[in-house]
PyMOL Python script that loads the backbone (N, CA, C, O; Angstrom):
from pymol import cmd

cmd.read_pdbstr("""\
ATOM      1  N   UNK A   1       0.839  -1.166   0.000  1.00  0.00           N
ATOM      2  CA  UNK A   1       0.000   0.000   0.000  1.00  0.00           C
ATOM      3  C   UNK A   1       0.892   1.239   0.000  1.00  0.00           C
ATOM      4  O   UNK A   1       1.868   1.414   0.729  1.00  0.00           O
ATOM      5  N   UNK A   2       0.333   2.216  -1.082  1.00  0.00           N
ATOM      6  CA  UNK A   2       1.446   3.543  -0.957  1.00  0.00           C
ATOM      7  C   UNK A   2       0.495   4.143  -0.102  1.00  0.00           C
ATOM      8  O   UNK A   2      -0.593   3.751   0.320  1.00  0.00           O
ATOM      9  N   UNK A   3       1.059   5.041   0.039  1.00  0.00           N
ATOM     10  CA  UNK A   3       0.630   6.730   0.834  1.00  0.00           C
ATOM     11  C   UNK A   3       0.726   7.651  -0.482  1.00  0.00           C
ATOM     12  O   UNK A   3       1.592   7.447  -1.334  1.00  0.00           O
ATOM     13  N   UNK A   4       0.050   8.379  -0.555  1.00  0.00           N
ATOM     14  CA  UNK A   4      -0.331   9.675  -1.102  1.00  0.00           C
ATOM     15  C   UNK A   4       0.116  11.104  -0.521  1.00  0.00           C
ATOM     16  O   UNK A   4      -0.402  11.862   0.300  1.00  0.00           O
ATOM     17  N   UNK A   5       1.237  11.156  -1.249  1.00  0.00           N
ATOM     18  CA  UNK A   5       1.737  12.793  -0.451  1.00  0.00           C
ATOM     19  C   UNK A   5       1.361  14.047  -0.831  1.00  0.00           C
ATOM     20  O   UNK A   5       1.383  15.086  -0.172  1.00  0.00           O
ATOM     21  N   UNK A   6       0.972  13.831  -2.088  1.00  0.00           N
ATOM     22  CA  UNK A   6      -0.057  14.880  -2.690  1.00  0.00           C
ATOM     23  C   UNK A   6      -1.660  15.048  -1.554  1.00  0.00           C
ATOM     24  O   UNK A   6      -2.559  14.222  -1.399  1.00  0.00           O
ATOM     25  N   UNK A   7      -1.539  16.102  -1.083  1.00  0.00           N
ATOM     26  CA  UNK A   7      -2.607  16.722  -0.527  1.00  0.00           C
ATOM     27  C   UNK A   7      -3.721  17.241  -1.207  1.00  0.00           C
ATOM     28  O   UNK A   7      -3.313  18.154  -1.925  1.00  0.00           O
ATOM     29  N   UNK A   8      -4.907  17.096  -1.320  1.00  0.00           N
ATOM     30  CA  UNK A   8      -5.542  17.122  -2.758  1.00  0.00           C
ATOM     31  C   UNK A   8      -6.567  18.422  -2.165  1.00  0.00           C
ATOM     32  O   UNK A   8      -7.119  18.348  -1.067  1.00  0.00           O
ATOM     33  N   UNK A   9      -6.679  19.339  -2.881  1.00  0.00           N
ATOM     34  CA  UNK A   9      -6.818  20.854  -2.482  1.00  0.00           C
ATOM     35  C   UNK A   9      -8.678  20.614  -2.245  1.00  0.00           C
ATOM     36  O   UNK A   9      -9.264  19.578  -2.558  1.00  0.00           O
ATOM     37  N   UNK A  10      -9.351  21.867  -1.620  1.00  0.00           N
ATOM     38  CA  UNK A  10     -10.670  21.427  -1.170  1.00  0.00           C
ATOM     39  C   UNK A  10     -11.153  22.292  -2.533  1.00  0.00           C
ATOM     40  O   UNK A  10     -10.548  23.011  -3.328  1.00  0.00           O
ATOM     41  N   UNK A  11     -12.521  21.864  -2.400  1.00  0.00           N
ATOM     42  CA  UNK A  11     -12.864  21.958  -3.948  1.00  0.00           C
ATOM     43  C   UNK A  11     -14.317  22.864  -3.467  1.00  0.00           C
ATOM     44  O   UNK A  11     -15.060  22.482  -2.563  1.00  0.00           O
ATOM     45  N   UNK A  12     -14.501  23.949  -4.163  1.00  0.00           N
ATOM     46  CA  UNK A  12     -16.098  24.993  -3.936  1.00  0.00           C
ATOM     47  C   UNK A  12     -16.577  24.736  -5.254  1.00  0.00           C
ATOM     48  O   UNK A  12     -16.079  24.261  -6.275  1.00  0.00           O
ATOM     49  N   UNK A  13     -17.930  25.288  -4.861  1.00  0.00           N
ATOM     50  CA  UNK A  13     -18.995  25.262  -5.833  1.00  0.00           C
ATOM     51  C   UNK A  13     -19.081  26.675  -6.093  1.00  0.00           C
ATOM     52  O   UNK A  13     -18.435  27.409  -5.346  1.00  0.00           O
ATOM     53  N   UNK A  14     -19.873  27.275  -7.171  1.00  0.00           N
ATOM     54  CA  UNK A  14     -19.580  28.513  -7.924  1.00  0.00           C
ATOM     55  C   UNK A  14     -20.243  29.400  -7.061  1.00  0.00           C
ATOM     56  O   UNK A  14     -20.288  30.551  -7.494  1.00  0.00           O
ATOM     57  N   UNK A  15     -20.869  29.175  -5.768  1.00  0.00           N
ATOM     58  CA  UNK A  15     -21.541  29.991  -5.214  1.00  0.00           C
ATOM     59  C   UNK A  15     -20.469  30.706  -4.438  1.00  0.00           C
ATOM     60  O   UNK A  15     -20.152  31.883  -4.607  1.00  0.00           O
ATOM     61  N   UNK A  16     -19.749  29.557  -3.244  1.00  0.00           N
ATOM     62  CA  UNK A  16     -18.602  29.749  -2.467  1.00  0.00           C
ATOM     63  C   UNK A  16     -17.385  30.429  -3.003  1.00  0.00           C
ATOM     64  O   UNK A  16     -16.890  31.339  -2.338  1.00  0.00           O
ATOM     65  N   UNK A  17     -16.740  29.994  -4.393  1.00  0.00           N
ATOM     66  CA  UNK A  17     -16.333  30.624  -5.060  1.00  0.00           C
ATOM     67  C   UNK A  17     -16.389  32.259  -5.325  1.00  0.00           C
ATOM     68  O   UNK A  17     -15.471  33.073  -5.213  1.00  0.00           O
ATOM     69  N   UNK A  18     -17.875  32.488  -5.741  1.00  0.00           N
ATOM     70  CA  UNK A  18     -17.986  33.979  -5.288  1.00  0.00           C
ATOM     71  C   UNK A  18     -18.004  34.896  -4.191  1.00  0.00           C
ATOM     72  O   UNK A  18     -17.575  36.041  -4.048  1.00  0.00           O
ATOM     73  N   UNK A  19     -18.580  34.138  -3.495  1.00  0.00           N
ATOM     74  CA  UNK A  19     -18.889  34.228  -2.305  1.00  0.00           C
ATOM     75  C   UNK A  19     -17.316  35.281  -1.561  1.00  0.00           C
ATOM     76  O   UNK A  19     -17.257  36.352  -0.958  1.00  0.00           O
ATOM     77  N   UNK A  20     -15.980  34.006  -2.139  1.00  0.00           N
ATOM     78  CA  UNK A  20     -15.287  34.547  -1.514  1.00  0.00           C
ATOM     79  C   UNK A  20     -14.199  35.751  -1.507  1.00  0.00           C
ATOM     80  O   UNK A  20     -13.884  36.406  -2.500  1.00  0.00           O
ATOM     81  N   UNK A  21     -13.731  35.901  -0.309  1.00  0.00           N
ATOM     82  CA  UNK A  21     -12.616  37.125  -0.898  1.00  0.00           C
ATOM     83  C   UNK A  21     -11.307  36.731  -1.663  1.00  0.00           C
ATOM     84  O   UNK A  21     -10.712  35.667  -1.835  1.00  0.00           O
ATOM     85  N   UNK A  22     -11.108  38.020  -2.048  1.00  0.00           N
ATOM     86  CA  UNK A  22      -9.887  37.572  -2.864  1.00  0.00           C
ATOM     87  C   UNK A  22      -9.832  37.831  -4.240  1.00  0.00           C
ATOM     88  O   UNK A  22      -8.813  37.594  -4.888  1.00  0.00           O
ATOM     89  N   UNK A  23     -10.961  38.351  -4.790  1.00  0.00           N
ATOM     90  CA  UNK A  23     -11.681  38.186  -6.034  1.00  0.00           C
ATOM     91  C   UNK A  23     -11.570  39.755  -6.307  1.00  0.00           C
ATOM     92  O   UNK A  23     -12.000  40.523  -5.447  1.00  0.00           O
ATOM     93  N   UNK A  24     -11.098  40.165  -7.284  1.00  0.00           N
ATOM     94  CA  UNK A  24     -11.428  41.842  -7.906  1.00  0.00           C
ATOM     95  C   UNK A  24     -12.963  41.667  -8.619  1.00  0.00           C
ATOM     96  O   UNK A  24     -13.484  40.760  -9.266  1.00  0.00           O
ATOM     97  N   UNK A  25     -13.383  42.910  -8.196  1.00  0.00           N
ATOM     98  CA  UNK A  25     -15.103  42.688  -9.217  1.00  0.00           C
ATOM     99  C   UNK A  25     -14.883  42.294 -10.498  1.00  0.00           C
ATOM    100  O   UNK A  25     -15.800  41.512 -10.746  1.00  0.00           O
ATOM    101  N   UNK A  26     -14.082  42.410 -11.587  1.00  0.00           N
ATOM    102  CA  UNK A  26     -13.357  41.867 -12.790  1.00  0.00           C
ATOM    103  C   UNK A  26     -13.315  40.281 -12.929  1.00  0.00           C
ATOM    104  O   UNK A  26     -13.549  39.680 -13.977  1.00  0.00           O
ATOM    105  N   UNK A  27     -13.000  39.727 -11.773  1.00  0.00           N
ATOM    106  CA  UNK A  27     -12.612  38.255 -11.828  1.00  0.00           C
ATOM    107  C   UNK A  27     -14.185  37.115 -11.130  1.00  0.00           C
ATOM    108  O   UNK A  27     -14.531  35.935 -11.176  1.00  0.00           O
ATOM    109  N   UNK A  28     -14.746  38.576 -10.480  1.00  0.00           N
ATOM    110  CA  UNK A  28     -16.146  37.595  -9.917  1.00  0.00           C
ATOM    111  C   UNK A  28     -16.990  37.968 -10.972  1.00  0.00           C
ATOM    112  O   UNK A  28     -18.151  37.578 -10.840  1.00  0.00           O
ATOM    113  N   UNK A  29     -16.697  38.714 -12.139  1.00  0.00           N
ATOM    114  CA  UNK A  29     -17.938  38.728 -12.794  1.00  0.00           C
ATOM    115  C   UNK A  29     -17.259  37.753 -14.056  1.00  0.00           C
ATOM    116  O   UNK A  29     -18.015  37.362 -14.946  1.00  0.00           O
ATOM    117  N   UNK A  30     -15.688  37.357 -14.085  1.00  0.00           N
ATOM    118  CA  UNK A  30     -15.741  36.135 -15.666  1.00  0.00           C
ATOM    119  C   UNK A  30     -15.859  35.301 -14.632  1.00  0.00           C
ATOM    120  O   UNK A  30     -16.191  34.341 -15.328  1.00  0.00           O
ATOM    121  N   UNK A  31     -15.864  34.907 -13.651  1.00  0.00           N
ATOM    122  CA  UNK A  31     -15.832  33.258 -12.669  1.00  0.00           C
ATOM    123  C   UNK A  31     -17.976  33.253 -12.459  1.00  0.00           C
ATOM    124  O   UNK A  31     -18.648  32.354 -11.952  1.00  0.00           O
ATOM    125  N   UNK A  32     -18.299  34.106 -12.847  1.00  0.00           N
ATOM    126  CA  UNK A  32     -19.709  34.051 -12.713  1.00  0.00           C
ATOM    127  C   UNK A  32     -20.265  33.609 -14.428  1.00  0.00           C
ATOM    128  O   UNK A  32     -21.111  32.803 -14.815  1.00  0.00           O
ATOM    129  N   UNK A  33     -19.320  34.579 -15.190  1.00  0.00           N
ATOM    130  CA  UNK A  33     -19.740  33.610 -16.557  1.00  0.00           C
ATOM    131  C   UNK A  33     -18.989  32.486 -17.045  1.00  0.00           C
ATOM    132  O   UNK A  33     -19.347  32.078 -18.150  1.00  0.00           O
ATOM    133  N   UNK A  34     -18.121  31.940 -16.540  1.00  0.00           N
ATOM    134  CA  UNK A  34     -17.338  30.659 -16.598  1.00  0.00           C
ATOM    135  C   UNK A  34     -17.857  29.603 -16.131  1.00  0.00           C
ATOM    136  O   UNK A  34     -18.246  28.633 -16.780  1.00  0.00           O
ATOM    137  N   UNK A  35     -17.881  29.756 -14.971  1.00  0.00           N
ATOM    138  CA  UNK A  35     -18.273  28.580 -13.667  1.00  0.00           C
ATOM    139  C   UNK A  35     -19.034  28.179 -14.382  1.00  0.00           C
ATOM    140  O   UNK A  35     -19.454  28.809 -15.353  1.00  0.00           O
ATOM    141  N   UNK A  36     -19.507  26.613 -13.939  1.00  0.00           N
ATOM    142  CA  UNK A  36     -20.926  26.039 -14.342  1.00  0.00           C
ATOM    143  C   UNK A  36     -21.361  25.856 -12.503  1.00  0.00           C
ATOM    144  O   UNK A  36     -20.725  25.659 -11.467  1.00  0.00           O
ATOM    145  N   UNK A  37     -22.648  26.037 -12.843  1.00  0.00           N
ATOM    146  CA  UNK A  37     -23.604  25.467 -11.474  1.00  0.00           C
ATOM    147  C   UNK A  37     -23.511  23.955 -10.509  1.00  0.00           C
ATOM    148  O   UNK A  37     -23.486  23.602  -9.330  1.00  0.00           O
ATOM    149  N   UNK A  38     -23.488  23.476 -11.641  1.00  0.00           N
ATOM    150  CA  UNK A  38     -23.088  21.664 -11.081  1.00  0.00           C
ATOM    151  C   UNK A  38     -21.804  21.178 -11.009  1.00  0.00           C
ATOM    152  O   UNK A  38     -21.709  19.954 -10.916  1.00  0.00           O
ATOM    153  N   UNK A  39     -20.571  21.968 -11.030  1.00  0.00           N
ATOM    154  CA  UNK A  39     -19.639  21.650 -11.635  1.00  0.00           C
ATOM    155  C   UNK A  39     -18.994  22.105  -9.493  1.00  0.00           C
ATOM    156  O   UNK A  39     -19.497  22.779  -8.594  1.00  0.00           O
ATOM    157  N   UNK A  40     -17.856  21.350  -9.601  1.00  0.00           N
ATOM    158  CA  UNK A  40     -17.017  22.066  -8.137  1.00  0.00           C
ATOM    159  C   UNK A  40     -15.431  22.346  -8.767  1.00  0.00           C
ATOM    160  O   UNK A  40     -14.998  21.781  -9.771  1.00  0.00           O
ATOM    161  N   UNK A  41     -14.476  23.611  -7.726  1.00  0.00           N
ATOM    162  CA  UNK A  41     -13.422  24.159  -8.496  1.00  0.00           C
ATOM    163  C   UNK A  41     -12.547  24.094  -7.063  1.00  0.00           C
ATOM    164  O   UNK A  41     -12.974  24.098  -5.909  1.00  0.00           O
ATOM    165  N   UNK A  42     -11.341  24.041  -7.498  1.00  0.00           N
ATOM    166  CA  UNK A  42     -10.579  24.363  -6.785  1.00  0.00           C
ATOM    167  C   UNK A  42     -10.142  26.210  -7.334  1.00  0.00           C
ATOM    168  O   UNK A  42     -10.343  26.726  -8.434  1.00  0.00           O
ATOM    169  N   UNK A  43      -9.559  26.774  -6.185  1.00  0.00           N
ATOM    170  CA  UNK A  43      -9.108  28.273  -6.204  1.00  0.00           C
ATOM    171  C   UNK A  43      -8.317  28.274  -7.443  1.00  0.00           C
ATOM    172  O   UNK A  43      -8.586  29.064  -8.348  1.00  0.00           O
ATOM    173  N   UNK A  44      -7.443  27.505  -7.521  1.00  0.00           N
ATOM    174  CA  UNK A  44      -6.303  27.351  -8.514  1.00  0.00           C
ATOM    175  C   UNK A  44      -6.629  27.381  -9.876  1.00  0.00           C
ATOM    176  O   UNK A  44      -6.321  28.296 -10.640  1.00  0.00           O
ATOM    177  N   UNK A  45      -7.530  25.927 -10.302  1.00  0.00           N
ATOM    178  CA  UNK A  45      -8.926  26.325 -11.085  1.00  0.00           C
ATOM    179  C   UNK A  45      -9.135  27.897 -11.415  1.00  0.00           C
ATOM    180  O   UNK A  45      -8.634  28.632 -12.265  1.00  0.00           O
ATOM    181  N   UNK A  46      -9.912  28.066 -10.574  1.00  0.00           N
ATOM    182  CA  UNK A  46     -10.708  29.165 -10.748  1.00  0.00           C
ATOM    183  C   UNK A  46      -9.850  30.360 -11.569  1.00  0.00           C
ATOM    184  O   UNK A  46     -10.071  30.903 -12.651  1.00  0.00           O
ATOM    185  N   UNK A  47      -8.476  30.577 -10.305  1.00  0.00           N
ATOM    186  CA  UNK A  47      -7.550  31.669 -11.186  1.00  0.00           C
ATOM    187  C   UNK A  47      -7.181  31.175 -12.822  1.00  0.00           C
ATOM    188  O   UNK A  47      -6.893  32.017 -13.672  1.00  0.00           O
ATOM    189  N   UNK A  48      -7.224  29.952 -13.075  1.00  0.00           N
ATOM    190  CA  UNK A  48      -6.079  29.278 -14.470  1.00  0.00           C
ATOM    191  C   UNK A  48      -7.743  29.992 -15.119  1.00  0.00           C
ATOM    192  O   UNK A  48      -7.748  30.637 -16.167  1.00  0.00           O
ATOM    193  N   UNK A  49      -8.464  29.854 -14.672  1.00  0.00           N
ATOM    194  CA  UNK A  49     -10.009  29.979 -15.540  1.00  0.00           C
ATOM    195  C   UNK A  49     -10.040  31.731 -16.064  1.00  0.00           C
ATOM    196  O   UNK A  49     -10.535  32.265 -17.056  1.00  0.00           O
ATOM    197  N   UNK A  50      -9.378  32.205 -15.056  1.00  0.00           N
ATOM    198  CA  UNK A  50      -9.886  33.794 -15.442  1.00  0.00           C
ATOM    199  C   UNK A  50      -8.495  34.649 -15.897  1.00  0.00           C
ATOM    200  O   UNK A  50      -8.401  35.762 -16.414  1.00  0.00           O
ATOM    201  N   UNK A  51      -7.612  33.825 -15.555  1.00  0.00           N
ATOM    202  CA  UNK A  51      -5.992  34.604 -15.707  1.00  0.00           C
ATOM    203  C   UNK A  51      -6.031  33.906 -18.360  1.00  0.00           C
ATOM    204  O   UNK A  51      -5.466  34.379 -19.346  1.00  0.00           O
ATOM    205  N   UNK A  52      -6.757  33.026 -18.204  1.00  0.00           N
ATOM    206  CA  UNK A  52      -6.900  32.400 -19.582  1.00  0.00           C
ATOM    207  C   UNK A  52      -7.593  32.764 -20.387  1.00  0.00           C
ATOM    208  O   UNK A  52      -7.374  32.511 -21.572  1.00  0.00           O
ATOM    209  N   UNK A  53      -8.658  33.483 -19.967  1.00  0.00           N
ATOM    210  CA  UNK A  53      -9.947  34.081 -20.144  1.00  0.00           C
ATOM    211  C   UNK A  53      -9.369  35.801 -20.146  1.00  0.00           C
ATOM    212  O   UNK A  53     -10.073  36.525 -20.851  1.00  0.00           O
ATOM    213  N   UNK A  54      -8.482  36.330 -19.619  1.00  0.00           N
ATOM    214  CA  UNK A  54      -7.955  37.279 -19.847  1.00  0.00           C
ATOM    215  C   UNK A  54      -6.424  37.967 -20.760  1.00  0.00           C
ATOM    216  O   UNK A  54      -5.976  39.049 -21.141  1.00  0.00           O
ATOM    217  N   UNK A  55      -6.086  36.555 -20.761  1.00  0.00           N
ATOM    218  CA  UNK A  55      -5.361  36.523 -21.634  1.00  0.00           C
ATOM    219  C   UNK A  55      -5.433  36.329 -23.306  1.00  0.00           C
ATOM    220  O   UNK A  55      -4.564  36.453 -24.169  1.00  0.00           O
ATOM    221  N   UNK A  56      -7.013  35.932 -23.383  1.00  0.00           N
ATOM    222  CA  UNK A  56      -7.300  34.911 -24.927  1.00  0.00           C
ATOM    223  C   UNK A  56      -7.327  36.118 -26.419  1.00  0.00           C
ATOM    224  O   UNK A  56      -7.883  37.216 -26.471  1.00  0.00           O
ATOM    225  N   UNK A  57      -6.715  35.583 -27.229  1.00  0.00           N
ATOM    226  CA  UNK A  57      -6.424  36.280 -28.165  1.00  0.00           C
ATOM    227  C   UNK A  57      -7.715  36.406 -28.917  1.00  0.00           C
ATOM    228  O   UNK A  57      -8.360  35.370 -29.075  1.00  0.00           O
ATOM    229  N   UNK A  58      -8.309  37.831 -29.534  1.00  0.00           N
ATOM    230  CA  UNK A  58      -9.668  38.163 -29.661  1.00  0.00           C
ATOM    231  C   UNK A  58      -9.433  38.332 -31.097  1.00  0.00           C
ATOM    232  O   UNK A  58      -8.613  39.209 -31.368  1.00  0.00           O
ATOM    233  N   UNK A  59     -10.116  37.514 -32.380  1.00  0.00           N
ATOM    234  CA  UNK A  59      -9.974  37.986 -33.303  1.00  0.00           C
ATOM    235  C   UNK A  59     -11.011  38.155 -34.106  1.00  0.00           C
ATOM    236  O   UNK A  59     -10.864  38.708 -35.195  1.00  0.00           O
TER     237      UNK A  59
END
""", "prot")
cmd.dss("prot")
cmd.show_as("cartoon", "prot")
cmd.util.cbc("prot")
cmd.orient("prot")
């Protein structure tokens, strides 16, 4: 039997997500059109979601 040293990060739903701090009004309003409802995110998630979404080439 192994052990698992990877700590596996806690995971929110898009409500908690908003909910929380940390967020510029900029990033709670693309994590409000990103997120799905049924779906759960880790923070990390969430930033790769809006830092990608702000980066995307518009043509």
């Amino acid at each position: 039997m192994t052990k698992s040293t990877a700590k596996e990060e806690p995971r929110f739903t898009k409500v908690q997500l908003l909910r929380g701090r940390g967020w510029s009004s900029r990033e709670r309003e693309q994590l409000a059109a990103l997120l799905k409802d049924e779906e759960s995110y880790t923070v990390q998630q969430a930033k790769r979601l809006t830092q990608t979404f702000t980066n995307r080439r518009v043509e």
